[in-house]
C-alpha positions in Angstrom: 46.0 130.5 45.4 43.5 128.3 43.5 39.2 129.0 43.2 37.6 127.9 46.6 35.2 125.4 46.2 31.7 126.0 46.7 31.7 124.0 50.3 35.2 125.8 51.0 34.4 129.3 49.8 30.7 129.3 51.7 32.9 127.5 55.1 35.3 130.1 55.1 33.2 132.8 53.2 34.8 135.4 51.9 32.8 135.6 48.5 35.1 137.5 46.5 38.6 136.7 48.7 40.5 134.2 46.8 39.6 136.0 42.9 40.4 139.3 44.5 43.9 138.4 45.5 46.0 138.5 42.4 44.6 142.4 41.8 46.1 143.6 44.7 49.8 143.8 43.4 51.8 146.0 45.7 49.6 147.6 47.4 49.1 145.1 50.4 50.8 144.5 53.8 52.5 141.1 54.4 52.7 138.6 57.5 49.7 137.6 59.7 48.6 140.3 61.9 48.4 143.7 61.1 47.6 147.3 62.7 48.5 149.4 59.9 46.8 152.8 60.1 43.3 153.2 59.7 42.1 156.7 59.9 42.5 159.8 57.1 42.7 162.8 57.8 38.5 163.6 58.2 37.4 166.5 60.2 35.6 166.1 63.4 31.7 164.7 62.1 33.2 163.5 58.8 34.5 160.1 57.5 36.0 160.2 54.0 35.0 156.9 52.1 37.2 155.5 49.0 40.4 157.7 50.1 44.1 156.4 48.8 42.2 154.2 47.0 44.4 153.7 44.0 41.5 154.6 41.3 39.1 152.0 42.4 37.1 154.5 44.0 35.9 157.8 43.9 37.2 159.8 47.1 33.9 161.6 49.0 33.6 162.9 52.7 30.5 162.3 54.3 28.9 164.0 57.3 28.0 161.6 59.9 28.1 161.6 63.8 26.9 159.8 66.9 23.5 158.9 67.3 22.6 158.6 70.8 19.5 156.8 70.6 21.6 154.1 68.6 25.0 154.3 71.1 22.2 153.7 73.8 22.4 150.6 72.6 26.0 149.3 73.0 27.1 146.4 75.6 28.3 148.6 78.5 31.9 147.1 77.5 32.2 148.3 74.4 30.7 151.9 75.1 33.1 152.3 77.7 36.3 151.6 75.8 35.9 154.0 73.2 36.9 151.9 70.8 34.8 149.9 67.6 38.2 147.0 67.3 36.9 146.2 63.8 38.7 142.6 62.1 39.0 142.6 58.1 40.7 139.6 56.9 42.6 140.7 53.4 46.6 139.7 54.6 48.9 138.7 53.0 47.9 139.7 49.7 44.8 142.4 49.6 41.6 142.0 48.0 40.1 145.5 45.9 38.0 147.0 46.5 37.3 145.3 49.5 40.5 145.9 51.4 44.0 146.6 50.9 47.1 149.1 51.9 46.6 152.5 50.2 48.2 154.3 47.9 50.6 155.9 50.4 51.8 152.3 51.2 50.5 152.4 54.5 46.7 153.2 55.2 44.2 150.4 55.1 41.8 151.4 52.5 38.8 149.7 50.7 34.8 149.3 50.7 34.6 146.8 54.5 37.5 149.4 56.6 34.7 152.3 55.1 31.4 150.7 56.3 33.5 149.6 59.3 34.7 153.5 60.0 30.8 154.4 58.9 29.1 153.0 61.3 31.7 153.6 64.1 31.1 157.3 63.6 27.0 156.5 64.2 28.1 154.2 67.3 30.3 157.4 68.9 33.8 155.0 68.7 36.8 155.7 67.8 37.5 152.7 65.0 40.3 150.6 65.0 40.8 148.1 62.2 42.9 145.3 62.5 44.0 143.6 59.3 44.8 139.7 59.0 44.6 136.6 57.5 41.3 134.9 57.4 41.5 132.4 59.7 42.9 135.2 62.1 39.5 136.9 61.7 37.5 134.2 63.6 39.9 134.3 65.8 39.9 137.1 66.6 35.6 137.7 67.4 36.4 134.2 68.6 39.0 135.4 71.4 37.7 139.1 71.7 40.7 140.6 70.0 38.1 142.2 67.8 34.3 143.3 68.1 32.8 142.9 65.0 34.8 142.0 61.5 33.4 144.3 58.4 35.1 141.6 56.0 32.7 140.4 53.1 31.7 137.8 55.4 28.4 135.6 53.9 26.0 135.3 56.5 25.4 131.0 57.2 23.3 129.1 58.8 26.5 127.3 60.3 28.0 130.4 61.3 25.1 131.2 63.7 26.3 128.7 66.2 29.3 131.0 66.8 28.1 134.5 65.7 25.5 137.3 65.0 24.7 139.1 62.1 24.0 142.3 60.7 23.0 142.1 57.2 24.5 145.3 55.0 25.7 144.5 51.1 24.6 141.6 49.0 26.5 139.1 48.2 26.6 138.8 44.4 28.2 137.6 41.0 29.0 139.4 38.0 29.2 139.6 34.5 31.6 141.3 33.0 31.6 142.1 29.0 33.3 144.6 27.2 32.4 148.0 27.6 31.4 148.3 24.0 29.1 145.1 24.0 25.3 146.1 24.8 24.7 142.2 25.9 23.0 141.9 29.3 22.1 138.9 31.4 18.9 140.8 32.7 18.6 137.8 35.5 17.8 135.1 32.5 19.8 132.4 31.9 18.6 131.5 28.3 20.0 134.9 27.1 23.7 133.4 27.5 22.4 130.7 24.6 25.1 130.7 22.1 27.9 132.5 24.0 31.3 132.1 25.2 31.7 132.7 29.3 35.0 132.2 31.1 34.4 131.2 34.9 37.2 130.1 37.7 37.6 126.7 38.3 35.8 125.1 41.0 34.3 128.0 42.2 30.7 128.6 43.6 29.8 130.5 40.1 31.1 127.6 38.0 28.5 125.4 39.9 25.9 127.7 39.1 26.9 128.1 35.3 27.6 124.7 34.4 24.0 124.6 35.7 22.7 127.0 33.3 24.4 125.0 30.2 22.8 121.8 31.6 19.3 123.6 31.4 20.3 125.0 27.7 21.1 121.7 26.1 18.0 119.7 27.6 15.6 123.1 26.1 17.6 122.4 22.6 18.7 126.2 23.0 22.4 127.1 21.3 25.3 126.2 23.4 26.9 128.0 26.1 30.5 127.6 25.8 32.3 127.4 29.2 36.5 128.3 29.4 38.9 128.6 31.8 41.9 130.5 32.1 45.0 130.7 34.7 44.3 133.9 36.2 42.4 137.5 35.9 44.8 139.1 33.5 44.4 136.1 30.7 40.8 136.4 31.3 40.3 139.7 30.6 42.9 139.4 27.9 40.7 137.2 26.1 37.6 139.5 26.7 39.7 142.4 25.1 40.3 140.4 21.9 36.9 139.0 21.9 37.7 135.2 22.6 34.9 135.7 25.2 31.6 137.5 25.4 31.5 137.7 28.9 33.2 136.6 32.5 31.0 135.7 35.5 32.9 136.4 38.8 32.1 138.0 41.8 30.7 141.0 41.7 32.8 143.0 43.9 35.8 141.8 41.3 34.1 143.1 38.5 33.3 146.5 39.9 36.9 147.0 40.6 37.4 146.0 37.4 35.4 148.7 35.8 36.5 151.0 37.4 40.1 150.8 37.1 39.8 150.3 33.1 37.5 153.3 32.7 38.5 155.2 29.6 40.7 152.6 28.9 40.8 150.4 25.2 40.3 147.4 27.9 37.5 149.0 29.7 34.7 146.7 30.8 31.2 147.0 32.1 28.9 145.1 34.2 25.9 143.5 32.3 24.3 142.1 35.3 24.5 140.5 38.4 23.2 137.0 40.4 22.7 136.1 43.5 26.0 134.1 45.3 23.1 132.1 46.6 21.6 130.5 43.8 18.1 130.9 42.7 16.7 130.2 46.2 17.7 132.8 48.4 19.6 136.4 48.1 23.1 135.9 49.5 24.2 138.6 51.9 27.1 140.1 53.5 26.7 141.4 57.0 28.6 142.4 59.9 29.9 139.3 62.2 30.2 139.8 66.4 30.3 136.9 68.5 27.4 135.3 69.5 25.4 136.8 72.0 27.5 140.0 72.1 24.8 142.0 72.2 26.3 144.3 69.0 24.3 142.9 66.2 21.1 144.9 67.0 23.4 148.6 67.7 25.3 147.7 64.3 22.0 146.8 62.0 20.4 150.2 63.6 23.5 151.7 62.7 23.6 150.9 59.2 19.8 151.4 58.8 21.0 155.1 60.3 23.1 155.4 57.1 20.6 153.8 54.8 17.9 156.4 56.1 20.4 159.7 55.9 21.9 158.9 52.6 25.4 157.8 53.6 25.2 154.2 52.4 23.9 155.1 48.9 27.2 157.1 48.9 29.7 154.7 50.2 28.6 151.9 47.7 28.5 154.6 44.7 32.0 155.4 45.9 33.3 151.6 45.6 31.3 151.3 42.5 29.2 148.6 44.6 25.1 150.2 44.0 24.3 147.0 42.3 24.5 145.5 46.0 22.6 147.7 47.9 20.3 146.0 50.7 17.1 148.2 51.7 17.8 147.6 55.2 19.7 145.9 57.6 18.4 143.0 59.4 19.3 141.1 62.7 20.7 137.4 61.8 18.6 137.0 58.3 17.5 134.0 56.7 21.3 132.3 55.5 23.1 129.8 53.7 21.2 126.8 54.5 23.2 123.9 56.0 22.7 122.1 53.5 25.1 125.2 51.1 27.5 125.9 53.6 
């Protein structure tokens, strides 16, 4: 599947979907609705974060159970079921870290089926996730198939007609240079004078660097070279042999990237990151419930439970995702303006 466009990928919103795709491999379940197994074997008062995970994340088990004060607040519906029905979009082909099939072939894995099994633990449910396509997603809040989707889901402006938001990752680009290289972005344009970045056509980040070379040539600074290649692998081929100083992508892509080349002659390190967003506003990810669900305010109290107690700081370090941490979560932030999305 080709880039999204900036209108397309900021529409549909998942940030990170369509460059994740190709990394998956095998590892992902096929067709358009799936229930594939969603728990690990945890003790009662644990939930084990980055299990079966394929070496794209470091395995911990984390104490957490219900808060009552928080569970207080769940719709009467929802508390009486039992159940968190929690939507991730990642069929048919996966997206690491975010979500995919585990390495026993059957258990849905990743960084949103975590936060998703997280804060269902803090709620007192039992979670159930139900993997799909995209589109299935929204249909799925839409039609109450599913409470809440824990999918890397960009919080909009034009997605607050149909839904409510709880703020809980950033939503961010990458760059990623050879783990040898000590260049770093350091949130400054003018430091990529003179180099050679790859970027996927006609995605959200090309907009933003195509930007930055504008800028460069009207300040007389050396040129940023811009390429493009067909897919991941010849991109990070041609940052292994030094055709390219760095790749800008998004930032979940790059983490999984590091950590799966650890140790590795191709290994590769983050030298910074950049709001999805532009300069304007911090993109964020954040868990989606239909509108007026009354969810969004149990699920950001939920998450700002794990923020406090030191399980969030652990689930991103297990996914290699720190560099997106949020200090809280909020209630329907400030999104994509209409005039982005």
């Amino acid at each position: 599947m080709s880039p999204l466009s900036l209108r397309s990928r900021l529409t549909r919103g998942l940030t990170a979907g369509t460059v994740l795709a190709s990394l998956a491999g095998g590892l992902a379940a096929c067709g358009g609705d799936s229930d594939a197994a969603t728990t690990t074997d945890s003790a009662a008062g644990t939930v084990t974060v980055g299990a079966l995970s394929n070496g794209a994340a470091q395995q911990a088990t984390l104490k957490v159970a219900e808060v009552k004060s928080i569970s207080a607040e769940l719709p009467k519906s929802v508390a009486k079921s039992g159940t968190l029905e929690i939507g991730v979009g990642f069929l048919p082909a996966g997206s690491p870290p975010l979500g995919y099939v585990g390495s026993d072939q059957k258990t849905l894995t990743g960084s949103e089926a975590d936060i998703g099994r997280l804060v269902a633990a803090v709620l007192g449910l039992k979670p159930e996730l139900k993997n799909s396509t995209w589109e299935n997603l929204f249909i799925g809040l839409d039609s109450g198939k599913v409470d809440v989707a824990f999918s890397n889901v960009t919080d909009t402006e034009e997605r607050k007609a149909k839904y409510e938001f709880a703020s809980y990752r950033e939503d961010n680009l990458g760059f990623a240079v050879k783990a040898t290289n000590s260049w770093n972005f350091d949130g400054n344009y003018e430091n990529l004078a003179g180099k050679t970045v790859a970027v996927g056509a006609g995605t959200n980040q090309e907009r933003i660097l195509l930007e930055w070379k504008k800028k460069l040539a009207a300040e007389g600074k050396k040129a940023l070279t811009v390429k493009y290649f067909q897919d991941n692998n010849s991109t990070y081929l041609a940052l292994a042999s030094g055709k390219i100083d760095a790749y800008l992508a998004p930032n979940p892509s790059v983490a999984y990237q590091v950590s799966s080349t650890k140790g590795s002659a191709k290994a590769v390190r983050n030298a910074g990151t950049y709001s999805g967003a532009g300069s304007s506003l911090q993109g964020l990810i954040a868990a989606t419930a239909k509108k007026n669900s009354g969810l969004a305010k149990p699920l950001a109290d939920a998450i700002n439970y794990l923020i406090k107690n030191g399980q969030y700081a652990k689930w991103l370090a297990a996914w290699n995702l720190s560099n997106e941490a949020v200090a809280k979560s909020e209630v329907n932030p400030p999104g994509l303006p209409l005039t982005d999305s």
